[in-house]
C-alpha positions in Angstrom: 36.0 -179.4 19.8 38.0 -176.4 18.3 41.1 -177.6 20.2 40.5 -180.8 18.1 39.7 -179.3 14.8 42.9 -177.4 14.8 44.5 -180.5 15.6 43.2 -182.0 12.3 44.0 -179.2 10.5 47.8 -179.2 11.7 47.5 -183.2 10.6 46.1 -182.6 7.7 49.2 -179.8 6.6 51.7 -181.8 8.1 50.6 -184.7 5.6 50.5 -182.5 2.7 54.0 -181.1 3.6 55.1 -184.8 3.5 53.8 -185.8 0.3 56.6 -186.3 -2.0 56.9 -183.9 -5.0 57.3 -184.6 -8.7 60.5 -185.3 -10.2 59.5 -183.7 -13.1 58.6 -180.4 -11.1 61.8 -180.8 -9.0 63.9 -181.2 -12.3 62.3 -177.7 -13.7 62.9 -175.3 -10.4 66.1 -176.7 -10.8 66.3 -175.5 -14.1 65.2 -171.9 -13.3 63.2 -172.1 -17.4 62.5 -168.4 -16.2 66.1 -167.2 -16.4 66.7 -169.6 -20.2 65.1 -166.7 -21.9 67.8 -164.2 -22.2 69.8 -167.1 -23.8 67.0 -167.9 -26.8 65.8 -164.6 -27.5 69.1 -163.1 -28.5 69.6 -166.4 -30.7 66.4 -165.9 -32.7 67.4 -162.0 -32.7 71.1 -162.6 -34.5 69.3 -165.2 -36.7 66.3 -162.7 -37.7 68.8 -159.9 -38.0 71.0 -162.2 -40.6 67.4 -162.8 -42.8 66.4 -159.7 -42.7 69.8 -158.6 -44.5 69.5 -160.9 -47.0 70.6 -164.3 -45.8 68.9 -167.1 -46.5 67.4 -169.0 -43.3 68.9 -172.7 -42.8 66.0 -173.8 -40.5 68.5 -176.7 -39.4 71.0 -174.7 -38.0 69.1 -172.1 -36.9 67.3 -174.5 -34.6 70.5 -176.0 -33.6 71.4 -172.5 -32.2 68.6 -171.9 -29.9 68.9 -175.7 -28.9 72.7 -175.4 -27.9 72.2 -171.7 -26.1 69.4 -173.3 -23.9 70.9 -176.3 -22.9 74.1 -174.9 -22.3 71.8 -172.3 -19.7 70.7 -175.1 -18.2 73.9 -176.4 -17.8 75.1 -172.9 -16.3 72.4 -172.9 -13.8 72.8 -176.2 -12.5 76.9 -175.3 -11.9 75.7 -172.4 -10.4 73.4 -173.7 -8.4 75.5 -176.4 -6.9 78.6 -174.8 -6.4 76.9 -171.5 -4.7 75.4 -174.3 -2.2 79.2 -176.5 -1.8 80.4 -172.8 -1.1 77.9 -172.5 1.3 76.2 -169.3 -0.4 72.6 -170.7 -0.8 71.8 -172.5 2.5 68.3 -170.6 3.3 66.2 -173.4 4.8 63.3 -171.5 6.6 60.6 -168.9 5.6 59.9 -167.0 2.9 62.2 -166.3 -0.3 62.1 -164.6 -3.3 61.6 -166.4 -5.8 63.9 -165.1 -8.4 67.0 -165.3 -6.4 69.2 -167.4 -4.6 69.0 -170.6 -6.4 66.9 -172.9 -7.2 66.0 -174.2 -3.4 65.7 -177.6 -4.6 69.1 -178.5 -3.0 68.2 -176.5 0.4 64.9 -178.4 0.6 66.9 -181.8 -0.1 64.4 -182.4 -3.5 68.0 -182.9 -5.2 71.9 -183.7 -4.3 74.6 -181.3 -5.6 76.4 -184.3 -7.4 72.8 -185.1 -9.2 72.6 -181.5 -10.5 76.5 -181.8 -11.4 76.2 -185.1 -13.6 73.1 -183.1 -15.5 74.7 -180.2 -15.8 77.8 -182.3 -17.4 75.2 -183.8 -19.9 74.0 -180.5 -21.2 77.5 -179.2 -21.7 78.0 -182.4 -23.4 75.0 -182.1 -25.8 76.4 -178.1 -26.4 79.5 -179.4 -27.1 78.4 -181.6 -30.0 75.9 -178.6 -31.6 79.1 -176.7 -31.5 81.2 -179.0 -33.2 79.2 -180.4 -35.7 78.1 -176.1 -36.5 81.6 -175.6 -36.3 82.5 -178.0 -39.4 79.5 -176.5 -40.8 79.7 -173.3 -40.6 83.4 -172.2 -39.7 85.8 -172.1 -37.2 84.4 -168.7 -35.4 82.0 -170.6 -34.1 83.9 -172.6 -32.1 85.8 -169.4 -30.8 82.6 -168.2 -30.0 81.2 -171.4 -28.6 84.3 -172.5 -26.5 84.6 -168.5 -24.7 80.8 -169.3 -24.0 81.0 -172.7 -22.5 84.0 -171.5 -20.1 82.5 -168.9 -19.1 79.1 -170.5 -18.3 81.8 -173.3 -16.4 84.0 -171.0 -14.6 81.2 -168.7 -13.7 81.2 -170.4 -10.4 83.6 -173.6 -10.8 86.8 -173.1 -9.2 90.1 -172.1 -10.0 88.7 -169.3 -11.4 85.1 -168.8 -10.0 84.9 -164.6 -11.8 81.7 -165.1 -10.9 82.8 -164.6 -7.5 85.6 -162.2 -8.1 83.3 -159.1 -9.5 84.0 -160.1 -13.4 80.3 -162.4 -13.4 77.8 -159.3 -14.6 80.6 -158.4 -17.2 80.9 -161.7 -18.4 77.3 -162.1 -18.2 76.5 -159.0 -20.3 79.2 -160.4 -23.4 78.2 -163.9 -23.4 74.1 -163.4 -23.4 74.6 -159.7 -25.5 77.7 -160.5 -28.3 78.6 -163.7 -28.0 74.8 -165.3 -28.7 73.8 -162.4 -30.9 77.3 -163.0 -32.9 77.2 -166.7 -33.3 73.8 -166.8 -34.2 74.0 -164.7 -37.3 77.6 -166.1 -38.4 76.0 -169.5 -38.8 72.9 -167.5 -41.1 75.2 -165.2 -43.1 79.2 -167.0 -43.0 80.3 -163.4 -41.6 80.4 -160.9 -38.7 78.9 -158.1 -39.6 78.3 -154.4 -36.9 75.0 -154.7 -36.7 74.6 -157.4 -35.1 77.7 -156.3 -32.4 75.5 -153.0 -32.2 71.8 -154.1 -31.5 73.6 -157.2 -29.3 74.6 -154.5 -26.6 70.9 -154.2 -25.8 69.8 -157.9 -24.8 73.7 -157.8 -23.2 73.0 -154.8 -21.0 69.5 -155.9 -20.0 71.3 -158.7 -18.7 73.8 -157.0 -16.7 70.7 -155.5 -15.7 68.5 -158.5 -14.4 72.1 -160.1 -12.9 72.1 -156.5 -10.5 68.7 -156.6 -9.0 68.9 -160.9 -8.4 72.1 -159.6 -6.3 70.7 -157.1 -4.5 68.6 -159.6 -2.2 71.3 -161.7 -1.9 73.6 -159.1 -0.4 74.1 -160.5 2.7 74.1 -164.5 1.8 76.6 -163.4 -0.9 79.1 -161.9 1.4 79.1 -164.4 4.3 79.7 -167.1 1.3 82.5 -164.7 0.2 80.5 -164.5 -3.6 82.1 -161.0 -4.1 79.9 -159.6 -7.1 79.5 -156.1 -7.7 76.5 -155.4 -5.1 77.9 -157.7 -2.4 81.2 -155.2 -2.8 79.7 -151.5 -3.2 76.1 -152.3 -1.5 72.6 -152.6 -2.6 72.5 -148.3 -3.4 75.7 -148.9 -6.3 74.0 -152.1 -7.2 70.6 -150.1 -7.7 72.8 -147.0 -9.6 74.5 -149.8 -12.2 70.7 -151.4 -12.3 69.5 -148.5 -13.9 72.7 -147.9 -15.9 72.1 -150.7 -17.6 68.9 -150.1 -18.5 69.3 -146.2 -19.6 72.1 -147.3 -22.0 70.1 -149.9 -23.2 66.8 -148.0 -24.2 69.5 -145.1 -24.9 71.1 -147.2 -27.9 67.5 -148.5 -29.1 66.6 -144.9 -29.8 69.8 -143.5 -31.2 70.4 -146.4 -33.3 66.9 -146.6 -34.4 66.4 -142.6 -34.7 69.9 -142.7 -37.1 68.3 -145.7 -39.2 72.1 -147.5 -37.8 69.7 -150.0 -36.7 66.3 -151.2 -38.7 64.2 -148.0 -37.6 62.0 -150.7 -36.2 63.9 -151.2 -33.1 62.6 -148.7 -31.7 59.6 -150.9 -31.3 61.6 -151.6 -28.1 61.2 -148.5 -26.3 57.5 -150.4 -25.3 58.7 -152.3 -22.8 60.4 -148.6 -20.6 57.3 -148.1 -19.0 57.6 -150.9 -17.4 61.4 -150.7 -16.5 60.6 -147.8 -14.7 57.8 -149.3 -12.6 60.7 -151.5 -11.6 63.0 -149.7 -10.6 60.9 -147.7 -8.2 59.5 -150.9 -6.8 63.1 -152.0 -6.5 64.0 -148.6 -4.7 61.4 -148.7 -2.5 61.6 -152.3 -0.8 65.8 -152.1 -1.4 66.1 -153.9 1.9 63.1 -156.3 1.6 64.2 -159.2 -0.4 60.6 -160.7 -0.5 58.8 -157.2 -1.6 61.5 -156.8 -4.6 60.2 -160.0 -5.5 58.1 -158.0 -8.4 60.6 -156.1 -9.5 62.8 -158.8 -10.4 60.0 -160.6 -12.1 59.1 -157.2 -14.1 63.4 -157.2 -15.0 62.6 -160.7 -16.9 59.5 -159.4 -18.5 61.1 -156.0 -19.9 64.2 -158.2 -21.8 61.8 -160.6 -23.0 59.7 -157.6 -24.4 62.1 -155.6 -25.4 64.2 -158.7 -27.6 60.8 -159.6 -28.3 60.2 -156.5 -30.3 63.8 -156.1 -31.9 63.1 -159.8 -33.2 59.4 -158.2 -34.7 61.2 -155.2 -36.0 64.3 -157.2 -38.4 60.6 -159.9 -39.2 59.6 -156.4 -40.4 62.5 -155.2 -42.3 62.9 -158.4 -43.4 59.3 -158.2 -45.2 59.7 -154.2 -45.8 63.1 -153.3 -46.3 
């Protein structure tokens, strides 16, 4: 009788494994909506930043920014996604992963074709393309310049000839596009200028970043290298990957408090410094399971949490200038 209970049990998984999942569900792990963040929250900060010296809010625009930045993301996660698997770099098919690395898994699991994530990825670009020329005749032409270095690099992150994404330039390029670039545009469309503020406090969401990019590598270590993705950790190891982990994150919360200390900065900022406890609760997770790709799974999920909070609170700290200058 147990023989045959287990039998049903075994049925009754197999069946549920076989159920076919939701398009819409497949459509959003594809999207990774987890990893868009760090592409909104600078937009809102570079906006808030440009109101909170004075400029004037155009509500239209200002939504068109955080519009464009997130579907261009999307677009750069779906070319990431399906190139890393036509390069063969994200082919884990069995067990347990983390979560916050290695892809999507939609295209592993057969939920989706690389071609389909291609032709969506084309449409987002697409729809960025349009924000940026229509903000461009709007606003100026440095928002092209800023709009076109963004788009090629979210392309050529992984799409060949130049694939730097693979060459040991992706966490640099990374740390400019989601730090100045987004920061920069956003508030030239606000205020019609470029202004060092908004170059200063952008290093912070820029390095946290860099920061987030370094521990997702460091589980991939060994499916980067046999797919010849050469980023930093796949080059020095998962120990330098750790070291420039934490780099990033001490400069980060180390130009929060100068520039917030020296009133360079809205004093405000250094709301941001809330989020270190948990940055350091990450990286000792992150030491301690270094070679377990499944028990760093926490410390990458604390990374996202600790930019969020920290943007977060330099986004609360120009509303605050803004209302208390």
């Amino acid at each position: 009788m147990r023989i045959r209970s287990e039998n049903v049990t075994n049925m009754n998984a197999g069946r549920d494994r076989a159920k076919p999942v939701s398009v819409l569900i497949v459509w959003m792990r594809a999207l990774r909506l987890h990893f868009v963040g760090p592409s909104i929250l600078p937009a809102l900060l570079g906006g808030m930043i440009a109101w909170a010296n004075g400029y004037p809010i155009h509500l239209f625009h200002f939504v068109l920014v955080v519009f464009g930045v997130a579907v261009n993301h999307f677009g750069l996660n779906l070319t990431d996604d399906a190139l890393d698997y036509r390069h063969a770099v994200d082919l884990q098919k069995g067990g347990e992963k983390n979560f916050f690395t290695g892809g999507s898994g939609v295209l592993t699991e057969g939920l989706l074709k690389d071609s389909q994530m291609l032709k969506a990825a084309a449409l987002f670009f697409g729809m960025t393309v349009a924000i940026g020329i229509y903000l461009t005749y709007a606003c100026g032409w440095p928002v092209l310049a800023l709009g076109l270095f963004g788009m090629a690099s979210s392309i050529f992150y992984t799409a060949p000839p130049v694939r730097f994404g693979y060459r040991g330039f992706g966490e640099l390029g990374l740390l400019v596009n989601f730090g100045p670039v987004i920061v920069l545009g956003s508030y030239y469309v606000q205020a019609g200028t470029l202004s060092r503020e908004p170059l200063i406090a952008s290093l912070v969401p820029g390095l946290m970043m860099w920061s987030m990019i370094m521990i997702n590598e460091i589980p991939d270590y060994e499916e980067d290298r046999q797919g010849g993705k050469w980023n930093l950790v796949a080059r020095f190891g998962r120990e330098t990957g750790a070291a420039l982990y934490a780099a990033g994150l001490f400069i980060a919360y180390g130009v929060l408090a100068v520039t917030g200390f020296l009133k360079i900065l809205s004093p405000y900022v250094l709301l941001g410094l809330v989020s270190l406890p948990l940055a350091v609760q990450s990286f000792v997770i992150m030491k301690r399971h270094l070679n377990d790709p499944l028990a760093m799974a926490p410390a990458n999920l604390a990374m996202i949490r600790i930019h969020s909070l920290t943007c977060a609170a330099m986004i609360a700290a120009y509303f605050i200038e803004g209302i208390f200058p």
